[in-house]
CHARMM internal coordinates of N, CA and C (Angstrom, degrees):
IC EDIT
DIST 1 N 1 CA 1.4571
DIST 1 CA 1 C 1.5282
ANGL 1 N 1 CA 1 C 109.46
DIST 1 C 2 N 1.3166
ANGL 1 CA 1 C 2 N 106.71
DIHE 1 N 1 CA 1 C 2 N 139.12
DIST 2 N 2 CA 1.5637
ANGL 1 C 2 N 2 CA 103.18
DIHE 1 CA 1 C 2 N 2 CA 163.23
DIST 2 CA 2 C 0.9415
ANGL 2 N 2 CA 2 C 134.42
DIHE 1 C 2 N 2 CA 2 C -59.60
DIST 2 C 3 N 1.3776
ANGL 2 CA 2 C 3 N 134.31
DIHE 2 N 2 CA 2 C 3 N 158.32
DIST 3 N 3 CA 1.7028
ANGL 2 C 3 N 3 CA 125.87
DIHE 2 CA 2 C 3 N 3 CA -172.64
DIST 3 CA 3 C 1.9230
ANGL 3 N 3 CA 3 C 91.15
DIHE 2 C 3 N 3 CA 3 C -146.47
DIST 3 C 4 N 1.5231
ANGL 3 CA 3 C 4 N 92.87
DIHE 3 N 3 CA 3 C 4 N 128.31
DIST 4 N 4 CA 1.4173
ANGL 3 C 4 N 4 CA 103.42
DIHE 3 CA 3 C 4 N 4 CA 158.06
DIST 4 CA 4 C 1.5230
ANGL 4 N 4 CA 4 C 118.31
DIHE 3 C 4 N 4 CA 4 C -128.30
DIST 4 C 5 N 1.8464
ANGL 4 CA 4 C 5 N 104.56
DIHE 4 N 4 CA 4 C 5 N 173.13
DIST 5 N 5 CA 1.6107
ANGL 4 C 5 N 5 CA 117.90
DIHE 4 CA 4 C 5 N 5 CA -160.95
DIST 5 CA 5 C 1.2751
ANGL 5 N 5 CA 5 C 91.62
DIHE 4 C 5 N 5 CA 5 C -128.64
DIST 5 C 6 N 1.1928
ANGL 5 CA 5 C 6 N 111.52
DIHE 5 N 5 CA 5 C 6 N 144.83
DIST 6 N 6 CA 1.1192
ANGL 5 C 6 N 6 CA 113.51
DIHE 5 CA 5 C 6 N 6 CA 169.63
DIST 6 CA 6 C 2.0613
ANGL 6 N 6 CA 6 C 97.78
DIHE 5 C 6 N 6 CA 6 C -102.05
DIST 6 C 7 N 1.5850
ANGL 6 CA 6 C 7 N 123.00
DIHE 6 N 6 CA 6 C 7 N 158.06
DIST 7 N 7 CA 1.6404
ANGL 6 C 7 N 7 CA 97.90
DIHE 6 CA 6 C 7 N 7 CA -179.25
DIST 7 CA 7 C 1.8175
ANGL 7 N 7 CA 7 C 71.89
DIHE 6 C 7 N 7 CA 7 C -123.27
DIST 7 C 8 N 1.5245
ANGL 7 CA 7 C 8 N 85.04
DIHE 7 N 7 CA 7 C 8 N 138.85
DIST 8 N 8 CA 1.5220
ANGL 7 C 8 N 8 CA 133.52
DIHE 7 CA 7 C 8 N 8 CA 164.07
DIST 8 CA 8 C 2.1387
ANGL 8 N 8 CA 8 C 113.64
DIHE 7 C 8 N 8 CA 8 C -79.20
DIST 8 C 9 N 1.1619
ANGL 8 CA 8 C 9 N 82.86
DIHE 8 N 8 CA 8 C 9 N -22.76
DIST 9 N 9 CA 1.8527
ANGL 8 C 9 N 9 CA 86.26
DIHE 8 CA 8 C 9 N 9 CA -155.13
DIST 9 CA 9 C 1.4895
ANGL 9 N 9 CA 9 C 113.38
DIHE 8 C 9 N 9 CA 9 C -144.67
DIST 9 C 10 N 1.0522
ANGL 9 CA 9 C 10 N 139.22
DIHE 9 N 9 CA 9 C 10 N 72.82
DIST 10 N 10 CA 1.6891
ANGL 9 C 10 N 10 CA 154.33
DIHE 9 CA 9 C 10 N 10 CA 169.54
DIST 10 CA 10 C 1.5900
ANGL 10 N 10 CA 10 C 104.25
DIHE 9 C 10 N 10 CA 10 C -56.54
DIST 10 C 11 N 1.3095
ANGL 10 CA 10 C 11 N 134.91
DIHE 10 N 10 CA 10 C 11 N -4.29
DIST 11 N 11 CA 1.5763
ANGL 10 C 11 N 11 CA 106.88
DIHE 10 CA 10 C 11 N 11 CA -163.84
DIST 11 CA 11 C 1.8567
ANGL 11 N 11 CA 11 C 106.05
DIHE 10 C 11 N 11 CA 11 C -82.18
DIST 11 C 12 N 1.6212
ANGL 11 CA 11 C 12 N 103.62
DIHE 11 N 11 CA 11 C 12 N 145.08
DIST 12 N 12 CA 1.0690
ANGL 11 C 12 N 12 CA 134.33
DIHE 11 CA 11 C 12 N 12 CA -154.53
DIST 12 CA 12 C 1.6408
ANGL 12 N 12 CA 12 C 120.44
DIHE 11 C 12 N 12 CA 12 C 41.66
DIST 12 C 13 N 1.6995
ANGL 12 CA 12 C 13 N 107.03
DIHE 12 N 12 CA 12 C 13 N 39.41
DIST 13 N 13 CA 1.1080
ANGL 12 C 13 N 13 CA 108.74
DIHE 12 CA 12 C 13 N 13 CA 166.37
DIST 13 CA 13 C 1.5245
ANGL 13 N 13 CA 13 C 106.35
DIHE 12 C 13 N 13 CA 13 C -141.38
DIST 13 C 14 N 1.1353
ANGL 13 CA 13 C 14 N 128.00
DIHE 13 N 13 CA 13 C 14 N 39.97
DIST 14 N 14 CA 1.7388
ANGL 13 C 14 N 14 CA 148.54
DIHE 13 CA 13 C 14 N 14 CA -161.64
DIST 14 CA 14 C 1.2574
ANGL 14 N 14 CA 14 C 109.09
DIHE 13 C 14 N 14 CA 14 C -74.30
DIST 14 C 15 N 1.7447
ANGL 14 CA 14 C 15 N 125.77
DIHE 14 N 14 CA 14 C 15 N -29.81
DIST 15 N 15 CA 1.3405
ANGL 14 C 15 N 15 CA 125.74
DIHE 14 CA 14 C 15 N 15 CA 161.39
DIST 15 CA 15 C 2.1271
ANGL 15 N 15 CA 15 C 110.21
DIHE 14 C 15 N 15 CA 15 C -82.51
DIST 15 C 16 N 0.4926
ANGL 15 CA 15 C 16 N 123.00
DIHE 15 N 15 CA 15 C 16 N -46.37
DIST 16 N 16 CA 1.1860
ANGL 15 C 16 N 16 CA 139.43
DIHE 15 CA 15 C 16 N 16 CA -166.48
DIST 16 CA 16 C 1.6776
ANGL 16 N 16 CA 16 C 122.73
DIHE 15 C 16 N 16 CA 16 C -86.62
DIST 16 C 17 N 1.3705
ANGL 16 CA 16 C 17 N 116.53
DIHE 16 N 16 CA 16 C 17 N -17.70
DIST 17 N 17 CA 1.7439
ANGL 16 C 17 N 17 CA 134.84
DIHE 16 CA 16 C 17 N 17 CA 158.33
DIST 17 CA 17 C 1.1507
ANGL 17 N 17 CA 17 C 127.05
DIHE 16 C 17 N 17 CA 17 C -134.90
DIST 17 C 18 N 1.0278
ANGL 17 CA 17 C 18 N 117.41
DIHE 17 N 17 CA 17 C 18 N 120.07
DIST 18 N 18 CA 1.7463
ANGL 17 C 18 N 18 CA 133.45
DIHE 17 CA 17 C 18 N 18 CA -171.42
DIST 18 CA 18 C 1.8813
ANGL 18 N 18 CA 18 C 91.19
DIHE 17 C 18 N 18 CA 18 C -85.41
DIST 18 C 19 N 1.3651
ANGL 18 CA 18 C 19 N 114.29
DIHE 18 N 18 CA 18 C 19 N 130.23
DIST 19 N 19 CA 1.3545
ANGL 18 C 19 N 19 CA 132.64
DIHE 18 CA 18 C 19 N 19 CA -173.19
DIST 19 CA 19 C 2.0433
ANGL 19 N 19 CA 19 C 95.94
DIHE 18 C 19 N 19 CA 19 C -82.37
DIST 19 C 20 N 1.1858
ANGL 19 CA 19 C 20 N 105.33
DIHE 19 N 19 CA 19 C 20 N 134.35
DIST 20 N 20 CA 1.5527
ANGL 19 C 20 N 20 CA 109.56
DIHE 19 CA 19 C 20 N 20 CA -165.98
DIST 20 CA 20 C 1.8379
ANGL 20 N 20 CA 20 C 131.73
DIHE 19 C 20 N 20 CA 20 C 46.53
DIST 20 C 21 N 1.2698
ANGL 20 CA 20 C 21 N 76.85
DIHE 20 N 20 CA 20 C 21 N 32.63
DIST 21 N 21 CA 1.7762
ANGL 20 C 21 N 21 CA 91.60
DIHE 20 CA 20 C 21 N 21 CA 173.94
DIST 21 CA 21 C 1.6882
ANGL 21 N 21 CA 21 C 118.21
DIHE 20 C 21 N 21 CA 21 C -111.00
DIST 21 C 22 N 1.2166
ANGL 21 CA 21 C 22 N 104.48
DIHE 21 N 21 CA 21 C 22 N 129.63
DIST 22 N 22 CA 1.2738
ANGL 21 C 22 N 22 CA 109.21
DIHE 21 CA 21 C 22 N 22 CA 178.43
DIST 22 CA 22 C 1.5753
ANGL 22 N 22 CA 22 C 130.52
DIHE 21 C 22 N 22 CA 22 C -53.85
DIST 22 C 23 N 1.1625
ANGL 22 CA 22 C 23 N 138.16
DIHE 22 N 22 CA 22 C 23 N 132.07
DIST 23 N 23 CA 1.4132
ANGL 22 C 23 N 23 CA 107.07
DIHE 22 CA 22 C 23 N 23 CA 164.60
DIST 23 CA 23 C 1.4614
ANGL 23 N 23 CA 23 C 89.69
DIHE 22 C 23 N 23 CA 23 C -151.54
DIST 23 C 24 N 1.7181
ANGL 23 CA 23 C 24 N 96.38
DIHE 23 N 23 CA 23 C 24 N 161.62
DIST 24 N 24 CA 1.5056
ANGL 23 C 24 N 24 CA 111.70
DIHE 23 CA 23 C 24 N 24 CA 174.94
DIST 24 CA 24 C 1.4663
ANGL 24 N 24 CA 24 C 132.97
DIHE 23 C 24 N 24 CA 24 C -68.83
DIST 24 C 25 N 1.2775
ANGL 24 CA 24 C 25 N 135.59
DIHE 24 N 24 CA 24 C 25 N 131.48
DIST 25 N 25 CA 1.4520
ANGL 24 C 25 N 25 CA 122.26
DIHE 24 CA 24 C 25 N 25 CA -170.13
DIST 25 CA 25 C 1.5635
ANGL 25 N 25 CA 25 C 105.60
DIHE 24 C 25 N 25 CA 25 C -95.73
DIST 25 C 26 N 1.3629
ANGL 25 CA 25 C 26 N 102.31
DIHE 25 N 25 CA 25 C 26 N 156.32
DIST 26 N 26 CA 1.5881
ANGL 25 C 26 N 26 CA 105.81
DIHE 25 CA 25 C 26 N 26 CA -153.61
DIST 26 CA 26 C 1.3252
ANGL 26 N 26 CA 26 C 92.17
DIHE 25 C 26 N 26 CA 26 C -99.41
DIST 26 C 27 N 1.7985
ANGL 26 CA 26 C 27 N 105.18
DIHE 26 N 26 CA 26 C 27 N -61.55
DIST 27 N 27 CA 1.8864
ANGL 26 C 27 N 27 CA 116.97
DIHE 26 CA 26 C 27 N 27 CA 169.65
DIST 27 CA 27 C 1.7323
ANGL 27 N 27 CA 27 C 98.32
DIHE 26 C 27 N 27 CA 27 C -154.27
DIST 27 C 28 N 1.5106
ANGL 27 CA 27 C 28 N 79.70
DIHE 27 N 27 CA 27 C 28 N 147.03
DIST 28 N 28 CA 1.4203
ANGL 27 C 28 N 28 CA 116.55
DIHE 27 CA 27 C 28 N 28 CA -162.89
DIST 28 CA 28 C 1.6770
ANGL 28 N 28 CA 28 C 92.40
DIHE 27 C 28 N 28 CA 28 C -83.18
DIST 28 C 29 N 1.4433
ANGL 28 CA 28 C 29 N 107.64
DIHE 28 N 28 CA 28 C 29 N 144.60
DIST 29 N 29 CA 1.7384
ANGL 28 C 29 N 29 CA 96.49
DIHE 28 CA 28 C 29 N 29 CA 168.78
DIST 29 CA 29 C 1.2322
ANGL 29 N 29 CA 29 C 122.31
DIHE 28 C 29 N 29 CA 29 C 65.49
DIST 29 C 30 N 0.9730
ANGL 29 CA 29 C 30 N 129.65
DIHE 29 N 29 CA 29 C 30 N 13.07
DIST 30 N 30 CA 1.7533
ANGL 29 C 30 N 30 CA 117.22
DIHE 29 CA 29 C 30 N 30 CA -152.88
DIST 30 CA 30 C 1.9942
ANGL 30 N 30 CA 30 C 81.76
DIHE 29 C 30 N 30 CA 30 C -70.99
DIST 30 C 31 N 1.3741
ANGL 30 CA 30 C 31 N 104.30
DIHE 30 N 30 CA 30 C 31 N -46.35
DIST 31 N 31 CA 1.4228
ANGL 30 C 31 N 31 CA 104.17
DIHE 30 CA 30 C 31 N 31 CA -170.88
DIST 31 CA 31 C 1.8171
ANGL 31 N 31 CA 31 C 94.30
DIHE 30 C 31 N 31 CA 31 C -114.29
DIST 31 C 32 N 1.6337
ANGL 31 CA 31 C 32 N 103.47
DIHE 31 N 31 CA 31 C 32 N 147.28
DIST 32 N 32 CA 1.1702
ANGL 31 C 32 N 32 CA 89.97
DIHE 31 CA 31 C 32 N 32 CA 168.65
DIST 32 CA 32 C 1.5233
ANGL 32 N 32 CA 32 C 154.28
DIHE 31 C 32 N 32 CA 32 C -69.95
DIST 32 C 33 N 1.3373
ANGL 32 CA 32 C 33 N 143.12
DIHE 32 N 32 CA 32 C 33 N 86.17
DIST 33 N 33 CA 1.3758
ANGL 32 C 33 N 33 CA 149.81
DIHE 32 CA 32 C 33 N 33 CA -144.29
DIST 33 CA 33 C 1.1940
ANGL 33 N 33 CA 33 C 120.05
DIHE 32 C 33 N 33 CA 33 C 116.03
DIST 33 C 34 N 1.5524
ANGL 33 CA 33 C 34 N 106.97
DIHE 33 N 33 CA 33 C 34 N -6.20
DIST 34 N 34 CA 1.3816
ANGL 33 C 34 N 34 CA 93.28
DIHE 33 CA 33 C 34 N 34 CA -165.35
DIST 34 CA 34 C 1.9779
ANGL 34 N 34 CA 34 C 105.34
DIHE 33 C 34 N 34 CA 34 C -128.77
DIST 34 C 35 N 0.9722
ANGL 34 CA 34 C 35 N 148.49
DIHE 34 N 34 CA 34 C 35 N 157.02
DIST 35 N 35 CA 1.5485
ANGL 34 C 35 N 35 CA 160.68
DIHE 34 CA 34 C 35 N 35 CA 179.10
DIST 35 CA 35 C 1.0386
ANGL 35 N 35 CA 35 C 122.55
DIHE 34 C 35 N 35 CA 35 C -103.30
DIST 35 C 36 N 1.7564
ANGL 35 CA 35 C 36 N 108.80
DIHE 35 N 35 CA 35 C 36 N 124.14
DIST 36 N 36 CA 1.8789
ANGL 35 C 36 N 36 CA 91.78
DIHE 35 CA 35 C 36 N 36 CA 173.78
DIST 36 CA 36 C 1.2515
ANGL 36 N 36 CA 36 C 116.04
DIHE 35 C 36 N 36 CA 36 C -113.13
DIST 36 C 37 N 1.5313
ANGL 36 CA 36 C 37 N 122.23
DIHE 36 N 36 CA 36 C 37 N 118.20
DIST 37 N 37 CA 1.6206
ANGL 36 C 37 N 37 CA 123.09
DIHE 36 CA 36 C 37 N 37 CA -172.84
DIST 37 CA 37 C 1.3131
ANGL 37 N 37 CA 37 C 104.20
DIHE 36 C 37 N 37 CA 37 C -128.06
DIST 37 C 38 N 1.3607
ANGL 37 CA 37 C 38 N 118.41
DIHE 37 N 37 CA 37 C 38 N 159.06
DIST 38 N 38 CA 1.0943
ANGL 37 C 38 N 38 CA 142.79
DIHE 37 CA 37 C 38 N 38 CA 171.02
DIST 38 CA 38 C 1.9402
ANGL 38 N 38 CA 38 C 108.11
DIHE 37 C 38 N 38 CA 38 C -48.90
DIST 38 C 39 N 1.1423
ANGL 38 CA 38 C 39 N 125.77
DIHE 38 N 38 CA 38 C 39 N 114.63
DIST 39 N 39 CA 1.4552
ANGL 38 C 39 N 39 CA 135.58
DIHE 38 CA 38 C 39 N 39 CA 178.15
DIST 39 CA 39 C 1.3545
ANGL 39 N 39 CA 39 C 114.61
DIHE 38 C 39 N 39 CA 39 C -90.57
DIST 39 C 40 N 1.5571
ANGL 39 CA 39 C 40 N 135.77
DIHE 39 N 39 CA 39 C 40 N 179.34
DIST 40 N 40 CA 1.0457
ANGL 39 C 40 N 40 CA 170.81
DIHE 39 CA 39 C 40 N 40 CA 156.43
DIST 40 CA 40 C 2.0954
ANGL 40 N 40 CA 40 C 95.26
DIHE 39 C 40 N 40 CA 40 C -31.55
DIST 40 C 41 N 1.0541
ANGL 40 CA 40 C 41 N 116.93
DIHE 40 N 40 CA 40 C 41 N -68.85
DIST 41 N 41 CA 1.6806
ANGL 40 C 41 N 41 CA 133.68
DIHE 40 CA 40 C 41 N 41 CA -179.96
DIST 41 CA 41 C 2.0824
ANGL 41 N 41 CA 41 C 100.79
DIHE 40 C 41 N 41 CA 41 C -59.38
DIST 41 C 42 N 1.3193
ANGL 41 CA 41 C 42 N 103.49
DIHE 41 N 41 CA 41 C 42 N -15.89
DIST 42 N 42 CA 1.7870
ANGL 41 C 42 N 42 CA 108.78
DIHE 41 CA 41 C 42 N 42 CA 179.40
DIST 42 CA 42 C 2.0864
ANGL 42 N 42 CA 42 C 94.48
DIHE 41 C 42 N 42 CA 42 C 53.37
DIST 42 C 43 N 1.2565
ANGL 42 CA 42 C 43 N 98.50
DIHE 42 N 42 CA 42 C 43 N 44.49
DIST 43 N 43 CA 1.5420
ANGL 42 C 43 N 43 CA 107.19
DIHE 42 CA 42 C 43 N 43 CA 143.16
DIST 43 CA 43 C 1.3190
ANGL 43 N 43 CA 43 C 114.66
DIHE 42 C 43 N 43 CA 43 C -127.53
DIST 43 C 44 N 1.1351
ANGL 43 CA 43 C 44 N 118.24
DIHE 43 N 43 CA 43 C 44 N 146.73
DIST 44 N 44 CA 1.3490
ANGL 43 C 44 N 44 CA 116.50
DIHE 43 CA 43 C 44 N 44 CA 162.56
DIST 44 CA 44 C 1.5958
ANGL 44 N 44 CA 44 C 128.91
DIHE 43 C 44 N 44 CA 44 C -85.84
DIST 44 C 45 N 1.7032
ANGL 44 CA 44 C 45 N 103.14
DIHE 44 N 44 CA 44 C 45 N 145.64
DIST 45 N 45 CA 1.5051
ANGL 44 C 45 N 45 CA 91.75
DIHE 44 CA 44 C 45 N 45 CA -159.67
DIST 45 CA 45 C 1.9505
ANGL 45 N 45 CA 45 C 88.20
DIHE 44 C 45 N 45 CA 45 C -153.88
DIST 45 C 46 N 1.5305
ANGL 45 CA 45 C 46 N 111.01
DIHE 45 N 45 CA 45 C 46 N 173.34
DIST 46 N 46 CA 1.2466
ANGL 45 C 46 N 46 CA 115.45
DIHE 45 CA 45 C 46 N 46 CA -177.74
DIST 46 CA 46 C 1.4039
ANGL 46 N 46 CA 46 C 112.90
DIHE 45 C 46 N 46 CA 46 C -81.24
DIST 46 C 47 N 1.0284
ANGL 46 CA 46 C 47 N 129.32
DIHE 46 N 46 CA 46 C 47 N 135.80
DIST 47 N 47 CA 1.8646
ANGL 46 C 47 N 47 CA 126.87
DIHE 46 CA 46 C 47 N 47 CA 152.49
DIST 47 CA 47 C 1.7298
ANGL 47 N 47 CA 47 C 94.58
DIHE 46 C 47 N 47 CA 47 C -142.40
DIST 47 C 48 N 1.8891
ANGL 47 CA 47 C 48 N 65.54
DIHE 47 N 47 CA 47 C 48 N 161.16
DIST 48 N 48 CA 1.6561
ANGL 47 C 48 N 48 CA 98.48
DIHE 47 CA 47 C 48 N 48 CA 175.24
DIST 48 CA 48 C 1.1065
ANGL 48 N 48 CA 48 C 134.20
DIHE 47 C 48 N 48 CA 48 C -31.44
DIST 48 C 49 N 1.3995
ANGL 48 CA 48 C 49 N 147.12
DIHE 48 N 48 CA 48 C 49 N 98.70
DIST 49 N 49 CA 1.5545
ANGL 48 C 49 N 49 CA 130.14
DIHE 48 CA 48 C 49 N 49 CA -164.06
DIST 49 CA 49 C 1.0587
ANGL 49 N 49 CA 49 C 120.15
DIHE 48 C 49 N 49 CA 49 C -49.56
DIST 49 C 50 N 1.5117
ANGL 49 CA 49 C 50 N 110.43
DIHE 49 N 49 CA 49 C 50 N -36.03
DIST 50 N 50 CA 1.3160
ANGL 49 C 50 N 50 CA 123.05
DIHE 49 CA 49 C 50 N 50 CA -175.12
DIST 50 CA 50 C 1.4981
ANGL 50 N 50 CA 50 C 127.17
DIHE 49 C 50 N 50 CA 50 C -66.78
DIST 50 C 51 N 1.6349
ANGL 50 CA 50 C 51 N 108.52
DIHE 50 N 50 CA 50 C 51 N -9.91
DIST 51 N 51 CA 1.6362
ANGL 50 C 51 N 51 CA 128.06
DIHE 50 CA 50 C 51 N 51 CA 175.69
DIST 51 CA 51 C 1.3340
ANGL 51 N 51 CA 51 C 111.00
DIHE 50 C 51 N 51 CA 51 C -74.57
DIST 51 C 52 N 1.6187
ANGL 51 CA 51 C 52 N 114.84
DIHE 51 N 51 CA 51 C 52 N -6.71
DIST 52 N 52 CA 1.4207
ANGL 51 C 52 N 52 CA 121.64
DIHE 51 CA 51 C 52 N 52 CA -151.06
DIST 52 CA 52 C 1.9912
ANGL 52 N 52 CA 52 C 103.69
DIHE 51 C 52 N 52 CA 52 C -130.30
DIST 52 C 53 N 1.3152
ANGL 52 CA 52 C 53 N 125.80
DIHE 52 N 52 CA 52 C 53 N 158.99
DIST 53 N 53 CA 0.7084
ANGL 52 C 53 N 53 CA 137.64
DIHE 52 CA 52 C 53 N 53 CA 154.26
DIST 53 CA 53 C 1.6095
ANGL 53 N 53 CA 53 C 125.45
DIHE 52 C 53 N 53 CA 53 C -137.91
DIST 53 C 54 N 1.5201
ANGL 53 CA 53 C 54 N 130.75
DIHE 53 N 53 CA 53 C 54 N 138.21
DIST 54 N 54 CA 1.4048
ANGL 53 C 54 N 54 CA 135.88
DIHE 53 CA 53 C 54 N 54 CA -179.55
DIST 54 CA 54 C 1.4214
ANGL 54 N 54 CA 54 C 108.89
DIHE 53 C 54 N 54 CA 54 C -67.57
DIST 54 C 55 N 1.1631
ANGL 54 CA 54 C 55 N 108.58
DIHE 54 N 54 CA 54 C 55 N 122.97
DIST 55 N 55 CA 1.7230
ANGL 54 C 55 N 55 CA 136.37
DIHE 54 CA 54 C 55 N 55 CA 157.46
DIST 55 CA 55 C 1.2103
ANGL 55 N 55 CA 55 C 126.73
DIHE 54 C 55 N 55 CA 55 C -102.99
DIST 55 C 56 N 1.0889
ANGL 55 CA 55 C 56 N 118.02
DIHE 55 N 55 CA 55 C 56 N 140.15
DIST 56 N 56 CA 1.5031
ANGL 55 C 56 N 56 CA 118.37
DIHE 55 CA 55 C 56 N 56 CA 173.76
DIST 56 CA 56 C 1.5564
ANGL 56 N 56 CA 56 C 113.38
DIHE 55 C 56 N 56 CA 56 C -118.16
DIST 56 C 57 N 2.0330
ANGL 56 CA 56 C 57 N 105.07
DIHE 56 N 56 CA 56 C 57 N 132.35
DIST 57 N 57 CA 1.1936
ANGL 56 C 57 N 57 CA 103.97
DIHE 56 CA 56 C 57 N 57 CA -175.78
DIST 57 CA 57 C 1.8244
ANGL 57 N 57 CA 57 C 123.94
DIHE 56 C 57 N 57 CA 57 C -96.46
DIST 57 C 58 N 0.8957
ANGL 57 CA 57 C 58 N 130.18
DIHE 57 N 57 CA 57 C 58 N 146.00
DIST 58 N 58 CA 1.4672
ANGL 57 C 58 N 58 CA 115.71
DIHE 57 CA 57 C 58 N 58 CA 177.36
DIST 58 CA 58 C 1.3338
ANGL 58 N 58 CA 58 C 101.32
DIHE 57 C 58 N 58 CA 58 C -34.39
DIST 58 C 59 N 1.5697
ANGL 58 CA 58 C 59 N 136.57
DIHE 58 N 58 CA 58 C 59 N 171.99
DIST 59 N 59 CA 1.4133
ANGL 58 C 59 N 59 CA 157.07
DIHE 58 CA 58 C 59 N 59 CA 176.96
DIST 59 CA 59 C 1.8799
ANGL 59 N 59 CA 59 C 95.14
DIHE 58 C 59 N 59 CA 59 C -68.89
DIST 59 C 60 N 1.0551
ANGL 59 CA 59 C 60 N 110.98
DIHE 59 N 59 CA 59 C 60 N -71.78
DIST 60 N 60 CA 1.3019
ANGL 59 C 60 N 60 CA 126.15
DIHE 59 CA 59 C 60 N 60 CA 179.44
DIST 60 CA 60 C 1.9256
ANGL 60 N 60 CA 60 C 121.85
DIHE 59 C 60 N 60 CA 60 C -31.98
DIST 60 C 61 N 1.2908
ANGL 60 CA 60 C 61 N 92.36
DIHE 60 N 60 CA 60 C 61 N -35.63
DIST 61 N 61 CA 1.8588
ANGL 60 C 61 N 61 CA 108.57
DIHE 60 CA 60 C 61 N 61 CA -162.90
DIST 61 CA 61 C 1.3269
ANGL 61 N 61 CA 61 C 90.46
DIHE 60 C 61 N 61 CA 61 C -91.84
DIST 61 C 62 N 1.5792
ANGL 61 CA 61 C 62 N 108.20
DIHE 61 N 61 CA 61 C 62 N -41.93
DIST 62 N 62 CA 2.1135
ANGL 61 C 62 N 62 CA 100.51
DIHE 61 CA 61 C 62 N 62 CA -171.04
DIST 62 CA 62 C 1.1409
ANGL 62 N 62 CA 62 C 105.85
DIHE 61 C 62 N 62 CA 62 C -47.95
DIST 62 C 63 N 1.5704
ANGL 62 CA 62 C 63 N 103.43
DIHE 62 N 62 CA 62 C 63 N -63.64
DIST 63 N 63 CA 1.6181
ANGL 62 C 63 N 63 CA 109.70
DIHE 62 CA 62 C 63 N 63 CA -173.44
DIST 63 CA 63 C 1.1725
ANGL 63 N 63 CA 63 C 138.17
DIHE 62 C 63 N 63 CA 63 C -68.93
DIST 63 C 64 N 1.7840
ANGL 63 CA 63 C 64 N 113.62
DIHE 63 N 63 CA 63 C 64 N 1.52
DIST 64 N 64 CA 1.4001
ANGL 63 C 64 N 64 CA 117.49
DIHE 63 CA 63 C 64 N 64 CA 168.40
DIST 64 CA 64 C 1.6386
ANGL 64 N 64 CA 64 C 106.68
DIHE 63 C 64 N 64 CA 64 C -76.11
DIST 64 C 65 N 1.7868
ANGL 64 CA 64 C 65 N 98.69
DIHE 64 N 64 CA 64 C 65 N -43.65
DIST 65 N 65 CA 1.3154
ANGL 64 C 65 N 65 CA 120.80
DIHE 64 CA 64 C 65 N 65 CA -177.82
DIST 65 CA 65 C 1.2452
ANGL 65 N 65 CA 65 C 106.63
DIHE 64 C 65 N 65 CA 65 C -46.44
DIST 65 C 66 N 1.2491
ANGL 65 CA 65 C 66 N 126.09
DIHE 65 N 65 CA 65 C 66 N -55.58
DIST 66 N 66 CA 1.6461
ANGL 65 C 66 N 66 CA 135.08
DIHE 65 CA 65 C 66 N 66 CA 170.82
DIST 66 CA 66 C 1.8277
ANGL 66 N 66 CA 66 C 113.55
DIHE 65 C 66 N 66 CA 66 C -43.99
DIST 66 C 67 N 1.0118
ANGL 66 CA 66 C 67 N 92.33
DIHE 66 N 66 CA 66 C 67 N -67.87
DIST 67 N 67 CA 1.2439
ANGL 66 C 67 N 67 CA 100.45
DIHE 66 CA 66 C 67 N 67 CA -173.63
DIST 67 CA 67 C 2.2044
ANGL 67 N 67 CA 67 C 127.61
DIHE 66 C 67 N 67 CA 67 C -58.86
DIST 67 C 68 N 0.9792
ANGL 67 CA 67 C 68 N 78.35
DIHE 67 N 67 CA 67 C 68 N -30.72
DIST 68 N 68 CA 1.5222
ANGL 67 C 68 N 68 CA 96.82
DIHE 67 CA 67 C 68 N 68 CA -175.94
DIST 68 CA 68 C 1.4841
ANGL 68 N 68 CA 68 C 104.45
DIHE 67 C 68 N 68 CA 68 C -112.01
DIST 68 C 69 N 0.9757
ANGL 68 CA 68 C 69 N 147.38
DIHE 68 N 68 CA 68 C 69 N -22.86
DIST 69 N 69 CA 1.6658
ANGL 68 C 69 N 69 CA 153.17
DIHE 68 CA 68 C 69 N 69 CA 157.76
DIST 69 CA 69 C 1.5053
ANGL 69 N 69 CA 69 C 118.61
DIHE 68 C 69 N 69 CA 69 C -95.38
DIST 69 C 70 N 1.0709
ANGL 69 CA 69 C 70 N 126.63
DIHE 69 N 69 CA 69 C 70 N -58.62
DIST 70 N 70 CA 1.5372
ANGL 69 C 70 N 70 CA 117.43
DIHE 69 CA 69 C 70 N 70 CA -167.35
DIST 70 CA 70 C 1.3578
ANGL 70 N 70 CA 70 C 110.27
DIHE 69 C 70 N 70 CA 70 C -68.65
DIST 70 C 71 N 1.5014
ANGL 70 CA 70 C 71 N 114.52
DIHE 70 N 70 CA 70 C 71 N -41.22
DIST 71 N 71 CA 1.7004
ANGL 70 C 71 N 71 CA 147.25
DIHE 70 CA 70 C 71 N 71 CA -165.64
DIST 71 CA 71 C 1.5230
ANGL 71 N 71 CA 71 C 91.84
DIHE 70 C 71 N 71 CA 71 C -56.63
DIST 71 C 72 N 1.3227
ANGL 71 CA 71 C 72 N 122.36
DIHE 71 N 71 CA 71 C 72 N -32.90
DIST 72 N 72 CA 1.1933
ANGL 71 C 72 N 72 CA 117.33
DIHE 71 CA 71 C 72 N 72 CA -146.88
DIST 72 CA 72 C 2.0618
ANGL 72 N 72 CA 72 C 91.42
DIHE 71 C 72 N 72 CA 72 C -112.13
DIST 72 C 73 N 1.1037
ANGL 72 CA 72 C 73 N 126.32
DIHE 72 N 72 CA 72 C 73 N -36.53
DIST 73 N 73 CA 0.9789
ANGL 72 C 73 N 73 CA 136.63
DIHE 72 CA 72 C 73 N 73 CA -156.67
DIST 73 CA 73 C 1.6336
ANGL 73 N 73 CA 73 C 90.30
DIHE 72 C 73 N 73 CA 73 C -79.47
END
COOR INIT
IC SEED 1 N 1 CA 1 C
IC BUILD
């Protein structure tokens, strides 16, 4: 299943994270504390876990989100 974050916290990442914007997580943990999701640049890269909080999307929105964003990225 997909998993998204909503980020709570951009500081010293102001180009690269939009403050209350959703984004998809790529992998959880890879390092400890920290998340790697898809950014602002549509690479994926590590931040702070703690910049982030879990959301849940309707069934419907993941998989558009999937399909039409990740598919493409």
């Amino acid at each position: 299943m997909l998993k998204f974050l909503i980020c709570v916290k951009n500081k010293n990442y102001e180009t690269s994270l939009e403050k209350w914007k959703i984004y998809p997580v790529v992998k959880e943990e890879e390092m400890e504390g920290y998340v790697r999701i898809i950014d602002e640049s549509g690479e994926d890269y590590l931040y702070p876990k703690e910049y982030f909080l879990p959301t849940e999307l309707p069934a419907i929105v993941s998989e558009k989100v999937k399909k039409e964003y990740l598919d493409q990225v």
